[in-house]
N, C-alpha and C positions, 0 to 999 in steps of 0.2 A: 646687790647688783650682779654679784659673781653666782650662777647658778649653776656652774659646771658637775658639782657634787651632790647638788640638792634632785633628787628624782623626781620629788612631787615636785617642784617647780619646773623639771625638764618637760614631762609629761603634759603641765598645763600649757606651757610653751606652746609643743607641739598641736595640741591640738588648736590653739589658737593659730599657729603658721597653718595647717591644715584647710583651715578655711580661708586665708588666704591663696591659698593653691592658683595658680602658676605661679604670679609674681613673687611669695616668697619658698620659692623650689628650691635655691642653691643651698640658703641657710635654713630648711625643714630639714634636707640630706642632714646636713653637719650635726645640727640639734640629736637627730634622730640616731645617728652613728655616736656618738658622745655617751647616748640614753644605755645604748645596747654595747658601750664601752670596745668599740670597734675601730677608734681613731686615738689614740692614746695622745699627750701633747696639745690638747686643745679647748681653750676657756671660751664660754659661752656668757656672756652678759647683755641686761634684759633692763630696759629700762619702762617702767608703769606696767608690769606685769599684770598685776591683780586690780589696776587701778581703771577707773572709766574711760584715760584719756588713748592718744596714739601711741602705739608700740614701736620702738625700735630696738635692734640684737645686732651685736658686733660677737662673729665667730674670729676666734685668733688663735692661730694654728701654728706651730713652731715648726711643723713639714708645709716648707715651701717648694711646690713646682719650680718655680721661674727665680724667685729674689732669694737672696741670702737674709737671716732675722725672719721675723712671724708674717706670717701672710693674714690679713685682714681681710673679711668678708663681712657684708653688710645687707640688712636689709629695714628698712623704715617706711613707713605711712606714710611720708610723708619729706621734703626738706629742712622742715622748722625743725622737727622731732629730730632727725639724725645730726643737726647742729647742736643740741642739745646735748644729745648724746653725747657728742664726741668731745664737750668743751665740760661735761663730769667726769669724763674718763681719762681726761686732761688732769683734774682735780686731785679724781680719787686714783690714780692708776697712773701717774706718770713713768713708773717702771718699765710701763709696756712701750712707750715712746722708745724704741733703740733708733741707735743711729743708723740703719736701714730697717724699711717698714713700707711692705709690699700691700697696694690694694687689689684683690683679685675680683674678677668677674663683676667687678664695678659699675653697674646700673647708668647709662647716658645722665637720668636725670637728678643723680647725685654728682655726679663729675662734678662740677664750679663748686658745690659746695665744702666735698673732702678737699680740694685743692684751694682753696679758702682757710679754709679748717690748716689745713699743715703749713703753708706760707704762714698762717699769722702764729705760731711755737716754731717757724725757724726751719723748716722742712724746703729741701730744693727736688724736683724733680721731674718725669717725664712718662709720656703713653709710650710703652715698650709693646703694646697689641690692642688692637679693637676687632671684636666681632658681632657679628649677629648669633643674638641666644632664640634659637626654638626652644620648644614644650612639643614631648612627645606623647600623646594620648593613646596609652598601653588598653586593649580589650579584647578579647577572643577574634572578634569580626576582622577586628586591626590588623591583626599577626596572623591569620590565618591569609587576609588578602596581600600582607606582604609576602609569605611561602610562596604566593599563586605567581606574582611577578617575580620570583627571583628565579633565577636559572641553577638548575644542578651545578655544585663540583665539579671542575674537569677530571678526567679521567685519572687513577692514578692517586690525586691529592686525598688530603683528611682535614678533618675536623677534629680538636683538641683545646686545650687552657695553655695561656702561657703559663712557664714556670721561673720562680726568681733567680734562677741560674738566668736567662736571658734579659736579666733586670741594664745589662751595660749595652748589651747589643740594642735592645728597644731605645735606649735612652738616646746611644749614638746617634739617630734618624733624625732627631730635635736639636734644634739650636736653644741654650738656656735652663735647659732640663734637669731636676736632680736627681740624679741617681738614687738617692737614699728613699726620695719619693714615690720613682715608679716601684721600687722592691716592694715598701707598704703595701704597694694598689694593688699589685700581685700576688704579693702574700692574701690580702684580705678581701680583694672583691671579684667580683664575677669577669674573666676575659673570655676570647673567642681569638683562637689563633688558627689560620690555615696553613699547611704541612704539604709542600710539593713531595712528586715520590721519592726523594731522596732523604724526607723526615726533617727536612729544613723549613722553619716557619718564613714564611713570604708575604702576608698581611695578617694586619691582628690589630686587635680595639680592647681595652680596657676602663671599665667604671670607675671613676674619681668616687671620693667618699659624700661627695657634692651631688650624686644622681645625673652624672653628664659621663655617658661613653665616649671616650676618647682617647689620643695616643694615636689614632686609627692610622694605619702607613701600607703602602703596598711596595714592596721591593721594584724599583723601577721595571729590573727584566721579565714583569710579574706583571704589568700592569695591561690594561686592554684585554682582560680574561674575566670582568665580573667580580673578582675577587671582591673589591671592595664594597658592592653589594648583599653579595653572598652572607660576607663578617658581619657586616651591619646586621641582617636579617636575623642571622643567628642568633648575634647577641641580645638582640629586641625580644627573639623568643624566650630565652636563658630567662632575661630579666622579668619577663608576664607570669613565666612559670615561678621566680621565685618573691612571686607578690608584686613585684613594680608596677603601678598605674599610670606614672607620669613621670618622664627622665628629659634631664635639659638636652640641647645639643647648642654646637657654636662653632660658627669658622665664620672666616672670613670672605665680606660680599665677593671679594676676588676669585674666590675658590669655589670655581666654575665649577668642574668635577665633582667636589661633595656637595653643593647645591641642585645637581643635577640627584645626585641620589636621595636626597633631602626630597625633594619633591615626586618622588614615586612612592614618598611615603604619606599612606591615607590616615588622616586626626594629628597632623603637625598644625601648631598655632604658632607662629612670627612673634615674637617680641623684642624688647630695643635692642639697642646696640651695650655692647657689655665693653667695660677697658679696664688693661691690667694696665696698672701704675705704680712705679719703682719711685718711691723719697729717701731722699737721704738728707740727714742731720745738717744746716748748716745757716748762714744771713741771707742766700741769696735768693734773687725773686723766681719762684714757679716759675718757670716757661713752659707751654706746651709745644713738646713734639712727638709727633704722631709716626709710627713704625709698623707700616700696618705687618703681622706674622706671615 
């Protein structure tokens, strides 16, 4: 079930996520970052791999963004199959149950079921974010018509990578955020940071190990300048040039302003709504409440 070490079992994973493509994007990244040993801390388990029936993979990650303990990531055929899942893992893995145990980028249509699943082993807890997840459709025609709509640089500024000395300043900007987390994403993935002329970074977006650019922020006295366009576009190119075809994105319906850039972008496809959900260890009953980020 633990295939985190086994290659030929990562490999048959992935291409089996592969054809699933959009819906299973979040957990191809992970699988695929694990394969090429690029996310250290992080077990992948697979349940009817090689067998005729529905798949379902629980990525668990011990670098959590948002919760303290492992962050859980999911993706399943199905809700029968991911109950399954989760009540072997119960079984075989009860280790993994800590007394905090974050679910990230949680799929709508798993929601009732994971929170089914942990009320009944004694789990209490809450939506600490929902958002809407796009699918970005990466191809020459794509990125070349986003360069066409995006406006130069202002005068003065640059183009550069963040660096993990800025790992506490980037983090500052978020509520919840771990530190130890953004350093990894900097250390290891693709950013796009913009540099006023004074060499001071003032927007910037970085790749989770997940295939979703984000972090994205514009320094308030910054804003109303395109910046946040700009970063985007660049980063989109960064990513075509170093192979990406399809990269998540997510924020929330309230966020008018990245919605607005969202949609100047041509080959984005909509998909559900995604919630992260913080459990902790205890008798009392799940309640939902909802915070949107």
């Amino acid at each position: 079930m633990d295939i985190s070490n086994d290659t030929e079992a990562l490999d048959l994973l992935l291409s089996i996520l592969e054809d699933k493509l959009p819906d299973s994007l979040i957990v191809y990244y992970l699988v695929r970052c694990v394969r090429q040993k690029k996310w250290d801390g992080t077990q992948i388990f697979v349940d009817d791999l090689k067998g005729q029936g529905e798949l379902a993979v629980l990525c668990i990650s011990e670098y959590g963004f948002f919760y303290p303990g492992r962050n859980w990531y999911v993706y399943s055929d199905n809700d029968r199959q991911l109950n399954v899942m989760l009540h072997k893992m119960g079984e075989l893995h009860p280790d993994l149950f800590h007394e905090s145990v974050g679910f990230v980028y949680l799929d709508d249509q798993f929601y009732n079921t994971v929170v089914q699943y942990m009320n009944h082993t004694g789990y209490t807890g809450k939506i600490a974010g929902t958002g809407r997840q796009f699918v970005q459709h990466l191809d020459k025609a794509t990125v070349d018509t986003m360069k066409q709509q995006t406006p130069s640089l202002p005068i003065g500024y640059s183009m550069a990578t963040l660096t993990p000395e800025l790992s506490n300043f980037v983090a500052s900007k978020f509520t919840r955020i771990n530190v130890r987390y953004i350093r990894k994403v900097i250390e290891g993935f693709p950013s796009v940071a913009v540099y006023s002329p004074n060499h001071e970074p003032v927007a910037w977006t970085a790749l989770q190990p997940h295939g979703e650019p984000s972090f994205g922020y514009t320094l308030p006295d910054y804003r109303n300048k395109k910046l946040a366009q700009i970063r985007s576009t660049e980063m989109m190119s960064r990513l075509y040039d170093e192979g990406y075809r399809k990269v998540g994105l997510v924020t929330t319906e309230e966020n008018t302003a990245m919605l607005k850039v969202f949609e100047k972008y041509p080959g984005l496809t909509r998909l559900n709504l995604v919630h992260f959900c913080h459990f902790r260890k205890t008798s009392k009953t799940f309640k939902r409440m909802c915070i949107i980020c």
